[in-house]
N, C-alpha and C positions, 0 to 999 in steps of 0.2 A: 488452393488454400492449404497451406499448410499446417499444422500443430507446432506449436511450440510447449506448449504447458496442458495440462487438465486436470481438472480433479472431481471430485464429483462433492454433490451439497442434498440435503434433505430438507424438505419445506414441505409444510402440512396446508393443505386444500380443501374447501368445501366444495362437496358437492352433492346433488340432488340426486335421490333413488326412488325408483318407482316400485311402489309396490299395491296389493290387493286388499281392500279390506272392505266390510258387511256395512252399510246404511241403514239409516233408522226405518226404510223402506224393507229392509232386509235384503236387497241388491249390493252383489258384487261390483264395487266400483275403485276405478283408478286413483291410486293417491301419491303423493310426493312427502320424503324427508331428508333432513339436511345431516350429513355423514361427512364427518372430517375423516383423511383421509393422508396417509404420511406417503410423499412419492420422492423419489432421485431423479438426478438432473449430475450431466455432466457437463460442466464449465469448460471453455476452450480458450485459449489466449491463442490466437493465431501469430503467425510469425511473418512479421512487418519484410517488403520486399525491398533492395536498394533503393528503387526508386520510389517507392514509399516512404523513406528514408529521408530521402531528399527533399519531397514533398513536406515533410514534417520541419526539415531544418528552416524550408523557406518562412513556412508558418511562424516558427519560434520566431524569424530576423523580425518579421511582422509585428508580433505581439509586443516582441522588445522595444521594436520604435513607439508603440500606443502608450504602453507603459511610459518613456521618456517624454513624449508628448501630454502624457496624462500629469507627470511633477516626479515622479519618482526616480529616486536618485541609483546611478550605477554602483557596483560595489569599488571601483576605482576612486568616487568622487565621494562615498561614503569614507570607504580608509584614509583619505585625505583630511575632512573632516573631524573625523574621532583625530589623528594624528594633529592637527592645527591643534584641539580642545585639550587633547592630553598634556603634549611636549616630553618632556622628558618623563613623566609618568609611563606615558605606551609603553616607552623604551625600557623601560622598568616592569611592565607587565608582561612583554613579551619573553623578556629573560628567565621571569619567574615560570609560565607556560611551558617553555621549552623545558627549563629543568626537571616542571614536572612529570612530562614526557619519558622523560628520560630516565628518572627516578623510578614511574611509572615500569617501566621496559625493565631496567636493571634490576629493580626487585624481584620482577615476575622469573628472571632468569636464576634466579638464585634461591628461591622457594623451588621452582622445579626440579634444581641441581641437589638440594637438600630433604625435601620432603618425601617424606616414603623410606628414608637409608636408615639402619637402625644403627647404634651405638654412637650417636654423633656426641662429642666432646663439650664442654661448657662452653667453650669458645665458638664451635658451629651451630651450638642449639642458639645462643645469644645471635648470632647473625642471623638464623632463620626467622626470631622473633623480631628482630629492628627491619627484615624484609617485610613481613607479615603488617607491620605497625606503616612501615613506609607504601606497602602498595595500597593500600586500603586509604590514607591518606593523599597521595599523587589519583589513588583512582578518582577520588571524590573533586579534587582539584582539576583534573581531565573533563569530568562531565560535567563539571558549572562551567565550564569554559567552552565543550561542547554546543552545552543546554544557550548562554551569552551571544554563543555566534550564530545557531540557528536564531533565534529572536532578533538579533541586532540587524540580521541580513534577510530576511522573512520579505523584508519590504522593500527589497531594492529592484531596478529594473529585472534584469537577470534569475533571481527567484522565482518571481510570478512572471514571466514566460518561462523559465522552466516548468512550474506548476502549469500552464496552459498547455506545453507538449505532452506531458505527458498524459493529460486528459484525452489530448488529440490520441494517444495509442490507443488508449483503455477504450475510448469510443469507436476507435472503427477494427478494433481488432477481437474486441470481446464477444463470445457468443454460444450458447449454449444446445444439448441435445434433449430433444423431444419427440417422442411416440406420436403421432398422428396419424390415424388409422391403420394401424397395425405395423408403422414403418416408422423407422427414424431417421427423423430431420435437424439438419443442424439451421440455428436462427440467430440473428446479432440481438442482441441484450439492447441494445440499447437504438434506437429508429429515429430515424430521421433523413435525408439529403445530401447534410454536409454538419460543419464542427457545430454550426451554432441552434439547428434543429435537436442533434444529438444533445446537446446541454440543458436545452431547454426541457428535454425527454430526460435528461439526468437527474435536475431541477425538480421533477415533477415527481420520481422513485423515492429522493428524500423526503418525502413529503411522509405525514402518517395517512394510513392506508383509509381511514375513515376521510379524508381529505382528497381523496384522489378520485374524481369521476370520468376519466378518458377508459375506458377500459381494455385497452392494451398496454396500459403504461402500469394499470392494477393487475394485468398477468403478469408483466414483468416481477413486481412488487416483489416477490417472496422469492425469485432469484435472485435479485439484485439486495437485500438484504442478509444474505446466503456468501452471497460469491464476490461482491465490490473490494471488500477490505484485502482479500488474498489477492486480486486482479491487479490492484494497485500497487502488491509487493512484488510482484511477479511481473510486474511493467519494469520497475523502478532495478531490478535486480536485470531483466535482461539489457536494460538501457545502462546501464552502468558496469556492461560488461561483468558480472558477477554470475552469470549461468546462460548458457545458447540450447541446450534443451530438458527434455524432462528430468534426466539424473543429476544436472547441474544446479538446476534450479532447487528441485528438492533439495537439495545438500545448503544451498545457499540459504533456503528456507527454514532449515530447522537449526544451522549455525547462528542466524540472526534472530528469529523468533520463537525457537525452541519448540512444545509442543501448543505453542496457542492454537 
């Protein structure tokens, strides 16, 4: 098993302490109190093998057919669609995308060319200010357009078997360190057999915590509210080729989500 990623998480625990105290007998006797209690925990994303790899790709072909079988349309016969609805509109919105792309790009280079140089002229401060006015406008243009195509494609086959692979990472590669008897053990986050026991065991963490009576799914609880949201970035980043190990992904990590 190898490491790909880790980090470490803090989550507060109760637990029961024994101690001494006098009875109305005037007897020394054993008693119990409830002591929360802050501990650390290091997170592991392990790092998926070729043939785990493969194993996973087969998976996705799987989900992708249920999904098809289920109604949902491929992104292929989606674009086709919007394209029949639109006509010559698409063809209209696409041009306008692209330019704002571009706009987008050409401004940015041009604020970085100029900003920061001192004594710039009336004529380059004027440009700095029409860059400034245009990226700020093309950016806003970029992310409803962004924001349109995540939503629009959300629901096509393709999507959600990608959302199922990479469930399949995060569940059999995720797993954490733990002290047990004076030793540490590494353990998977999340138990089960195979894809569909682990879900159900995923199923059951979102859950709130007064909700949940299995009580190894309630240890899990307070790591997997700790560590899930960073697992998931940190799948999604090695799966998309954007970091292969710890200094990669870090970097990736704080490029895309800064210090969340």
């Amino acid at each position: 098993m190898k490491e790909l990623y880790s980090f470490q998480i803090k989550r507060k625990i109760k637990q029961k302490v024994a101690y001494e105290k006098e009875n109305k007998e005037g007897k020394i006797v054993e008693a119990f109190k409830t002591k929360t209690k802050t501990v650390e925990n290091r997170v592991i994303f392990t790092k998926p093998s070729f043939a785990d790899i493969e194993e996973a790709e087969f998976f996705y072909g799987q989900k992708y057919n249920e999904f098809i079988q289920a109604g949902y349309l491929t992104k292929f016969l989606l674009n086709k669609r919007i394209g029949d609805a639109g006509g010559s509109s698409s063809k209209l919105s696409d041009k306008l995308i692209q330019k704002a792309f571009i706009d987008h790009m050409e401004s940015a280079k041009v604020i970085e060319f100029y900003e920061g140089q001192k004594d710039l002229n009336d004529e380059q401060e004027k440009k700095l200010e029409e860059a400034k006015e245009l990226f700020v406008s093309s950016q806003k243009t970029v992310s409803d357009f962004e924001e349109f195509h995540r939503s629009q494609y959300s629901q096509t086959a393709e999507a959600k078997a990608e959302q199922r692979i990479m469930e399949w990472f995060i569940f059999n590669f995720s797993y954490y360190e733990e002290e047990v008897d004076n030793e540490k053990g590494i353990f998977p986050l999340f138990v089960g057999e195979d894809y569909e026991e682990k879900r159900k065991h995923f199923l059951e963490l979102c859950e709130d915590e007064d909700d949940i009576e299995d009580k190894e799914s309630l240890k899990n609880k307070g790591i997997f509210d700790q560590s899930f949201e960073t697992l998931a970035r940190v799948a999604n980043i090695w799966y998309n080729k954007l970091g292969s190990n710890q200094e990669e992904i870090s970097k990736s990590l704080k490029e895309m989500f800064g210090n969340e």
